[in-house]
C-alpha positions, 0 to 999 in steps of 0.5 A: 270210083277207080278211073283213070281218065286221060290214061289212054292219052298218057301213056304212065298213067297205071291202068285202073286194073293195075291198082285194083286190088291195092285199093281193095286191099286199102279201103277194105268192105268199108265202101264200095268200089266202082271201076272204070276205063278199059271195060269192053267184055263180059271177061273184062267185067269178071277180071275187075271184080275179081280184082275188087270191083263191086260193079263196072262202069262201062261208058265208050262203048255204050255211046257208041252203040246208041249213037250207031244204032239206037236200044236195039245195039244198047241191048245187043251189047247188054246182052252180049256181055252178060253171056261173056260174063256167064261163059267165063263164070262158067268156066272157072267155076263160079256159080254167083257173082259172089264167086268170083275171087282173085284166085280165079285169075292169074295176077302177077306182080 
């Protein structure tokens, strides 16, 4: 699990995409890697597995969905994610979720 909870409080604390793809690097296909904080778009979502995520944790904004309208707003915001993350598939070139690889964005260092 990468988070880095607090980090919208301390503001030296590296965002969870800045260290990414060294964990990646690190644990290897030995375990899983699931990421969160700073998740709110499908472009989001495809940035963190191309960085090495096997999947997203997105909290805030789910709550605040529920909180503000209930399961129509939880599956709007579902739904809108899914089609940000087929749009950004779609226009890099990925068919599957397999697809997606650090080559399809721009990393500097």
């Amino acid at each position: 699990m990468v988070s880095n909870h607090g980090g919208r409080v301390l503001d030296y604390t590296p965002a969870t995409c800045e260290v990414l793809s060294e964990i990646r690097q690190a644990v290897g296909n030995k375990m899983k890697i699931l990421v969160d904080g700073g998740i709110r778009t499908g472009a989001d979502v495809f940035k963190a597995l191309a960085l090495g995520a096997d999947a997203v944790l997105i909290g805030r904004p789910y709550a605040i969905m529920a909180i503000g309208n209930g399961a129509d707003a939880v599956q709007m915001y579902t739904e809108k994610l899914i089609n940000e993350l087929k749009d950004v598939m779609l226009m890099t070139g990925c068919s599957t979720l397999h697809d997606i690889t650090i080559d399809k964005i721009c990393v500097t260092k």
